[in-house]
C-alpha positions in Angstrom: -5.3 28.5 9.9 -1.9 26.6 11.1 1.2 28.2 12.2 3.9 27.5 9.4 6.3 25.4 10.7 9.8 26.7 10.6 13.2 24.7 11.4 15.9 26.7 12.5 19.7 25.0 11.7 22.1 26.6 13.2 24.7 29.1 11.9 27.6 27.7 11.0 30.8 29.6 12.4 33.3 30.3 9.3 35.4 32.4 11.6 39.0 31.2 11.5 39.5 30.1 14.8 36.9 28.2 17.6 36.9 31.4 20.1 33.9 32.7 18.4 32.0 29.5 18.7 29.9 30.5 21.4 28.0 33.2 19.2 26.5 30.3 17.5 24.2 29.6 20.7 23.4 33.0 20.5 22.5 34.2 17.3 20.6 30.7 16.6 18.5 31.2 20.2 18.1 35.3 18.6 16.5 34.2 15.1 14.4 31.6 17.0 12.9 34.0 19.6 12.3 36.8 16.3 10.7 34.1 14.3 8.4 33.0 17.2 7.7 36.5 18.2 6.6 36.9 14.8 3.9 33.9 14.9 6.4 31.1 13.3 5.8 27.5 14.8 9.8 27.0 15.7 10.4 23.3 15.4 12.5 22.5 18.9 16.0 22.3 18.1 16.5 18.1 20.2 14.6 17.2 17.5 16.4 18.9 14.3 19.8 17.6 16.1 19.0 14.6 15.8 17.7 14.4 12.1 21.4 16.4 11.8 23.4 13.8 13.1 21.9 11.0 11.2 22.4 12.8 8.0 25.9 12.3 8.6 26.4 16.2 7.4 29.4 18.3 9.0 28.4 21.9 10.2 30.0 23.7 6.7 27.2 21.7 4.9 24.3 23.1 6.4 24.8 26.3 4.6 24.1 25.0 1.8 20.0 24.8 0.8 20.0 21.4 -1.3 21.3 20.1 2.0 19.1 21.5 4.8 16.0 21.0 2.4 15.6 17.0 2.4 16.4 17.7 6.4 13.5 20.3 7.0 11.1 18.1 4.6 12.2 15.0 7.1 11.2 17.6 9.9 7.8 18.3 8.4 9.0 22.0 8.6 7.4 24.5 6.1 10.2 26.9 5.8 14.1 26.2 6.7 16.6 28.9 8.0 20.3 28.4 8.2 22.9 30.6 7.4 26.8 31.5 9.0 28.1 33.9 10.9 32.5 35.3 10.8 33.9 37.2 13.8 37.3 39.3 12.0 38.5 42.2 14.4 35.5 42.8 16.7 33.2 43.0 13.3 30.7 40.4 12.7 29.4 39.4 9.4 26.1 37.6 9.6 24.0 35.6 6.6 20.8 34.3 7.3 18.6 32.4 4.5 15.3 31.5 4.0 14.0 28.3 2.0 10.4 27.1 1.2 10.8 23.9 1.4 8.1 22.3 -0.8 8.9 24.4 -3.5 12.6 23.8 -3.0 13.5 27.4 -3.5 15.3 30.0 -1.8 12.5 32.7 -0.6 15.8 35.4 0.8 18.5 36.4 2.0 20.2 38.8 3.9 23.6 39.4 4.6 24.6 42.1 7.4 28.1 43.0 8.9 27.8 44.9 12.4 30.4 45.6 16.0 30.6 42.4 17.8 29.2 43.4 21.3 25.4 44.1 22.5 24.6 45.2 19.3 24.4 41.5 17.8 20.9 41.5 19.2 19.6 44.5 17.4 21.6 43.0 14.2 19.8 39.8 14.1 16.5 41.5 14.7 17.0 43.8 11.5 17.9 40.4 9.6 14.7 38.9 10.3 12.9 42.2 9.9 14.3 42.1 6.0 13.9 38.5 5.4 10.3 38.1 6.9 8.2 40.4 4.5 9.7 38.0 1.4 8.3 34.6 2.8 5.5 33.2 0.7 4.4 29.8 2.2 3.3 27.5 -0.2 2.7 23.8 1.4 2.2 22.0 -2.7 5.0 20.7 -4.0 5.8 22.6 -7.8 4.5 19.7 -9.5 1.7 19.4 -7.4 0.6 22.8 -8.4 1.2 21.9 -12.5 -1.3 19.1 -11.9 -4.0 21.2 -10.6 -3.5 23.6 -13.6 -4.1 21.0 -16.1 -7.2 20.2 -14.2 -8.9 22.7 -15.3 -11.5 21.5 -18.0 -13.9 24.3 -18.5 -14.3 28.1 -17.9 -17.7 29.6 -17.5 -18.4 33.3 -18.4 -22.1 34.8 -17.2 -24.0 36.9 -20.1 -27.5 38.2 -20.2 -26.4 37.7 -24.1 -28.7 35.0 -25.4 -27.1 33.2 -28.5 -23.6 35.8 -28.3 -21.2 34.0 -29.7 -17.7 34.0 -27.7 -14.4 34.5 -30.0 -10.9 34.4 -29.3 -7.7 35.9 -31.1 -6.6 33.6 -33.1 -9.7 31.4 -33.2 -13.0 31.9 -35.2 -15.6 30.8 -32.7 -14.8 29.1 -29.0 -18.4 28.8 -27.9 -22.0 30.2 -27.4 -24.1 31.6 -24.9 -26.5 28.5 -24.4 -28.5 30.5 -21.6 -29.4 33.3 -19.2 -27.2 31.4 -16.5 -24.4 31.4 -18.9 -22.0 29.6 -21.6 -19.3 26.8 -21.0 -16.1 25.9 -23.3 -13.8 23.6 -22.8 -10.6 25.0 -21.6 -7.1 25.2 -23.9 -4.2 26.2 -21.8 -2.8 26.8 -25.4 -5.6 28.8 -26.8 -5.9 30.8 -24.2 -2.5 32.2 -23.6 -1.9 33.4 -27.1 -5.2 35.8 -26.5 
């Protein structure tokens, strides 16, 4: 089986002034090493730049899923993390957020707030920690999945039961045991679901 394919966009800074920029680098390289450590296939970040700039997004965008998704489909990622980060008086408040991307939905998030020194390192690793066990990978678009529903014609049931006749609630007679091997009815999403 594949590695799932993760992009990585990088925090955005929502601090008030540009001093606490350089935590960006830092937290982003972080969540990269967690997620590889944890068997993620981390898409390299030249290449998701440069999807960035021709999106024409600004930084304060990416925290926003119905942005980054189109980007991390155009990536060919599986999963998309973004997020923000604010330094206020030595405290820093961290966000990260997890998307499937085919199924355009946000799998988690986690918000943390921890001291702004070594720390940050044990902060991002309890992040991921909370935000890995609620990734579900699923590659089919939702409409994709639909159309594989509806493709089911036919259950089979197994029965020793020559000539038993099958009922459901609601319905008088759905089929008949044909044979040892066992008995066929067309399938009725419908029918079904009310039993």
């Amino acid at each position: 089986m594949s590695k799932t394919t993760v992009c990585v966009f990088l925090d955005v800074d929502l601090s008030e002034t540009e001093e606490n920029s350089k935590y960006e680098k830092i937290i982003t390289d972080q969540l990269i090493i967690e997620l590889e450590n944890s068997g993620f296939n981390v898409l390299q970040r030249k290449r998701m730049e440069e999807v960035l700039a021709d999106s024409g997004l600004n930084r304060q965008e990416l925290v926003s899923g119905a942005n980054i998704i189109p980007l991390a489909r155009q990536l060919g990622a599986d999963l998309a993390f973004s997020g923000f980060y604010r330094v206020e008086n030595k405290m820093l408040l961290l966000q990260i957020k997890c998307y499937n991307v085919a199924q355009e939905v946000l799998l988690g998030a986690v918000l943390k707030t921890g001291r702004l020194n070594l720390s940050v390192y044990n902060l991002i690793n309890r992040v991921v920690g909370e935000i890995l066990p609620r990734i579900r990978v699923i590659k089919k678009p939702v409409n994709e999945i639909a159309a594989v529903r509806d493709q089911v014609r036919k259950i089979t049931l197994l029965s020793p039961d020559m000539d038993m006749t099958v009922s459901l609630a609601g319905e008088r007679r759905v089929g008949r045991v044909s044979s040892i091997a066992g008995w066929c009815c067309p399938l009725s999403p419908s029918k079904l679901a009310a039993s």
